[in-house]
C-alpha positions in Angstrom: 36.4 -3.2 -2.3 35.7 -4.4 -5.6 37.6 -2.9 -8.6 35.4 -4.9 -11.0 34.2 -2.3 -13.8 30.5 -3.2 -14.5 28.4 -2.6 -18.1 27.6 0.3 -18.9 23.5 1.6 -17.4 21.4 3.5 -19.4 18.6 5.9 -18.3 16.6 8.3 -20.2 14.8 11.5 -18.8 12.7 13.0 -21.6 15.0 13.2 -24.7 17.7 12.9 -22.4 20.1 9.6 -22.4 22.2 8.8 -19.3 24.8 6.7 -19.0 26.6 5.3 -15.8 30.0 4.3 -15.9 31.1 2.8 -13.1 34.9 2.9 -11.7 34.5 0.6 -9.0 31.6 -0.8 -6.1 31.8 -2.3 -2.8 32.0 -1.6 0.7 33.8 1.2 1.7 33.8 2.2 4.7 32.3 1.8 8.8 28.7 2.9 8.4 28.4 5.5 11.3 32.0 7.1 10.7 30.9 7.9 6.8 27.9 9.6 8.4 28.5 10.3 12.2 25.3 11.2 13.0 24.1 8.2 12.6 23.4 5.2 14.7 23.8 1.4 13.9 20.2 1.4 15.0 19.1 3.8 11.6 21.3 1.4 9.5 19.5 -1.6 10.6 15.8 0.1 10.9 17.0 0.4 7.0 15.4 -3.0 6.3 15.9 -4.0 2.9 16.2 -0.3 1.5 19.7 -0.5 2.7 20.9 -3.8 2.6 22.4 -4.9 1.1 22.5 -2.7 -1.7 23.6 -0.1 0.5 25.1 -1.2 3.8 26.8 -4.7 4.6 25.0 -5.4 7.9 27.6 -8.5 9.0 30.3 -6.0 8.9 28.6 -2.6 9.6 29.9 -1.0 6.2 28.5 1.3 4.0 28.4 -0.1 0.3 29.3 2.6 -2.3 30.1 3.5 -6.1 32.7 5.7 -7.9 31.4 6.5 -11.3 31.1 9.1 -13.7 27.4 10.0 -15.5 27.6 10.6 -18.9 24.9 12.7 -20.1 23.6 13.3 -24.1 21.1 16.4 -24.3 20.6 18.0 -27.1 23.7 17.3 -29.6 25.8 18.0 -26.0 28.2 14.7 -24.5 28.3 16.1 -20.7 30.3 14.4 -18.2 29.5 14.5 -14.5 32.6 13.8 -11.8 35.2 12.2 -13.0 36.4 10.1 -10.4 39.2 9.8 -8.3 42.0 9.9 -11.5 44.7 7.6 -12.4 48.6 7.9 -10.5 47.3 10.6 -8.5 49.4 11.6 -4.8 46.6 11.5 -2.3 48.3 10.5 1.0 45.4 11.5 3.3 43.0 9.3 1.7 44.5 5.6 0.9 41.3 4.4 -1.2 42.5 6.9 -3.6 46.7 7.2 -3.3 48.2 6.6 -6.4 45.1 4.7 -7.7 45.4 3.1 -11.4 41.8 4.1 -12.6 40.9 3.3 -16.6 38.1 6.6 -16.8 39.0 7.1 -20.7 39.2 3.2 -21.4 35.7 3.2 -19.0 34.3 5.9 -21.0 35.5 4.2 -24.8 33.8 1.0 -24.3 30.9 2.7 -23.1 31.2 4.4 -26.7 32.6 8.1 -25.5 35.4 9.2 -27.1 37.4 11.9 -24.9 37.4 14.3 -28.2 33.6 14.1 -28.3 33.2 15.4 -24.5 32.0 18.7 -24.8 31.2 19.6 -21.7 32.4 18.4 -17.8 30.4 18.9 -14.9 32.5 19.0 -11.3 29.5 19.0 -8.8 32.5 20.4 -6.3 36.1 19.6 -6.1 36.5 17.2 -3.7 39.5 14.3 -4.7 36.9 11.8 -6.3 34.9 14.2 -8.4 38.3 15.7 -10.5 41.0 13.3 -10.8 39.6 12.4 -14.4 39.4 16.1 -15.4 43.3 15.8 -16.8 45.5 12.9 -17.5 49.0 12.5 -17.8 52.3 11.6 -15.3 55.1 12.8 -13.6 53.2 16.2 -12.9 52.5 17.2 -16.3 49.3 17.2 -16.3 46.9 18.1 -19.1 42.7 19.0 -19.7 41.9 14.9 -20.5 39.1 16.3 -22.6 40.5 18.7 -25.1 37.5 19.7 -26.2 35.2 20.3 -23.5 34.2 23.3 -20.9 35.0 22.6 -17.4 32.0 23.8 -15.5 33.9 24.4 -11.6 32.1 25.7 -8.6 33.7 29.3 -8.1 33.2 29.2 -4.6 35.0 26.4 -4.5 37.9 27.2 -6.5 38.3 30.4 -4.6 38.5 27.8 -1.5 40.4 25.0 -2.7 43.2 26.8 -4.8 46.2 29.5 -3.8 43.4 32.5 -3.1 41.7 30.4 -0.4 45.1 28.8 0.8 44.2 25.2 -0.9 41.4 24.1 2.0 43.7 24.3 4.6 41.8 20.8 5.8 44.0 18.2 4.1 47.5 18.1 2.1 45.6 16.3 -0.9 43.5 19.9 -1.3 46.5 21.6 -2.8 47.7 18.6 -4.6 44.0 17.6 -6.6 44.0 21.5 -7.6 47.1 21.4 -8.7 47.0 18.0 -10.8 43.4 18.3 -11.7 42.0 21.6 -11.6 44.6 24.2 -12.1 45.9 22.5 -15.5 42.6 23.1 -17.0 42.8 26.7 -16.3 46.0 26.9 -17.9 44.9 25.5 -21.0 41.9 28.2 -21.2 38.8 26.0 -20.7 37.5 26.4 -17.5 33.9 28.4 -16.7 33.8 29.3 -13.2 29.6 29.5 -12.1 27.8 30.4 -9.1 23.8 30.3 -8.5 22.3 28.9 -11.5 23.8 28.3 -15.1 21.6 26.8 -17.4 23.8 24.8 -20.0 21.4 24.0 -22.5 17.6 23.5 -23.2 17.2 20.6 -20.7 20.4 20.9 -18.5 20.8 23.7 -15.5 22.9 23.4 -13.0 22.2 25.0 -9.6 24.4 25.6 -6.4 23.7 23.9 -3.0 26.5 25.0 -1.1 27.4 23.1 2.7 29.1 20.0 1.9 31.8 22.6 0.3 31.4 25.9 -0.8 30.3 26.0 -3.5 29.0 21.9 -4.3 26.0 21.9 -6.8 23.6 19.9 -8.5 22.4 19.5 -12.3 19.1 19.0 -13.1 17.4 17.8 -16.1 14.0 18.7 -17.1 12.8 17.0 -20.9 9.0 16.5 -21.9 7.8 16.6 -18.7 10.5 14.3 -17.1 13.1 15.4 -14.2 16.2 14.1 -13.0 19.0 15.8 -10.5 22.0 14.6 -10.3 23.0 15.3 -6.5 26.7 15.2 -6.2 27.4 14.3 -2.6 24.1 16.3 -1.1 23.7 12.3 -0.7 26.4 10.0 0.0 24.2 7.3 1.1 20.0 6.6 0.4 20.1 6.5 5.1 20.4 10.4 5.0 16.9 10.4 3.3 15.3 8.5 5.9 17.3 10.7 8.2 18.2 14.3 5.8 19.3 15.8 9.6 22.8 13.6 9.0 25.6 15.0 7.3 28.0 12.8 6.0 31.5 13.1 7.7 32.8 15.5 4.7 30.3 18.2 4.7 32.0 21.0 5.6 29.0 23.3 7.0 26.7 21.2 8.8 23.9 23.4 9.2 23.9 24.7 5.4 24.7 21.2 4.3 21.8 19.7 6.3 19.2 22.5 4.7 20.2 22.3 1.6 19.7 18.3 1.5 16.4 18.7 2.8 15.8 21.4 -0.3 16.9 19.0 -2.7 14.5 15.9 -1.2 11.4 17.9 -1.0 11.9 19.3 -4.6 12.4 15.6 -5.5 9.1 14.8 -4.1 7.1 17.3 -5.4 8.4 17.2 -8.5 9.0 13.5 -8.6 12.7 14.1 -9.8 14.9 11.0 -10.2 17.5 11.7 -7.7 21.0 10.3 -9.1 23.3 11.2 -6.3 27.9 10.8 -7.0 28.0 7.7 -4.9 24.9 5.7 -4.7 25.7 2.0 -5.5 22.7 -0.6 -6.1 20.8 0.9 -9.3 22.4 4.4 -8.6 18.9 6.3 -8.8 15.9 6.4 -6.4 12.5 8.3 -6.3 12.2 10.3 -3.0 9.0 10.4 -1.6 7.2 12.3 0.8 6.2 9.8 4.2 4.0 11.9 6.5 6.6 14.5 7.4 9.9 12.2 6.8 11.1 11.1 2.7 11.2 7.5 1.6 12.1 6.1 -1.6 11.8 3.3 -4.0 15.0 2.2 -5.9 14.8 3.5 -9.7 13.2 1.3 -12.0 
């Protein structure tokens, strides 16, 4: 997997600026265990679409990103996901044990100072969407962003900390709240949502529960522009040739499956720029409608 940091992207959406920072890029892992409803046959039937922006077809991998979005709209700095973290204990998943990440150097020389962050987004709280939220080392951890609102998924903090017996799934669930979730309740700066909770004039964020609890998305909407940012609704751009296919983390398959195909349509109707956690290539497509099926052309 590549570790290579690359220059920073820019988008705008309306008045809105977007910037990608991204972590790292490459592939990741076997295509049809990242989503196992797959076949090989999908993957290939992908053409171009996929590879190889998207899938390494010599080796049968699916090609990926870890990044963070940084979003300006209106006077705000919003973060969204912030990666896997730096020195974090994640023995169940060995892309992300003890990884030495750089989000706050990532962030500087794309021109974002951590004191100027005024607001962070966790789309749910899955290991690779938190691990920025604090910094620090030998357990004491503290909010990375001192001045910022944590905006966390209440259905999923009820399910991933002590109420909801830390997942239950994996031994990293209690150790991510622990290092990266439950410090920045401590230090007072945590919002916990549910539904819809609009954050400023262009900026709402909206729940779309199934892959966990309580995952979201934010959507932009500025001078007739639209943009969602889809958290891991997509992991890859094959579930929206195929939207039945949940990736191999979705937690509720039926809700998760539904609520994909909800987030598509919208994007096709409303020709919303869909900027899902993990999409590598450009990291944006447009979704659109292909008789009764979605296709989509890579963002411009």
């Amino acid at each position: 997997m590549s570790t290579e940091a690359t220059a920073p992207q820019r988008i705008t959406v309306g008045d809105v600026e977007v910037v990608r920072v991204v972590e790292w890029l490459g592939p990741f892992a076997p295509a049809t265990d990242l989503v196992p409803q797959s076949a090989p046959q999908m993957w290939q039937d992908g053409g171009a679409l996929l590879a190889p922006d998207h899938y390494d077809p010599a080796r049968g991998l699916a090609v990926m990103a870890l990044q963070t979005w940084v979003v300006r709209s209106a006077g705000l700095t919003v973060l969204v996901d912030t990666g896997v973290g730096s020195g974090r204990d994640r023995p169940a998943s060995p892309h992300f044990h003890r990884r030495q990440g750089d989000l706050l150097g990532d962030l500087a020389r794309a021109g974002i100072r951590a004191q100027d962050v005024d607001v962070v987004v966790n789309t749910h709280l899955h290991a690779d969407h938190v691990g920025g939220n604090t910094t620090g080392a030998d357990g004491e951890w503290a909010p990375a962003f001192p001045n910022a609102r944590y905006l966390v998924p209440a259905a999923d903090d009820h399910h991933f900390g002590p109420a909801g017996g830390y997942g239950g799934r994996s031994p990293d669930d209690r150790l991510l709240y622990e290092d990266s979730i439950a410090p920045v309740h401590r230090a007072g700066q945590t919002r916990l949502w549910d539904g819809t909770l609009p954050i400023d004039a262009h900026l709402t964020l909206e729940s779309v529960p199934g892959h966990t609890p309580g995952s979201g998305v934010l959507r932009i909407a500025s001078r007739g522009e639209r943009a969602v940012f889809a958290g891991d609704v997509l992991h890859s751009p094959v579930q929206i040739l195929n939207p039945s296919c949940n990736s191999c983390f979705c937690m509720d398959p039926v809700q998760a499956a539904a609520g994909r195909r909800r987030v598509l349509e919208r994007a096709a109707d409303e020709r919303e720029l869909v900027i899902p956690a993990h999409f590598a290539g450009p990291g944006a497509v447009r979704v659109r409608r292909r008789g009764g099926a979605f296709g989509f052309d890579p963002a411009a």
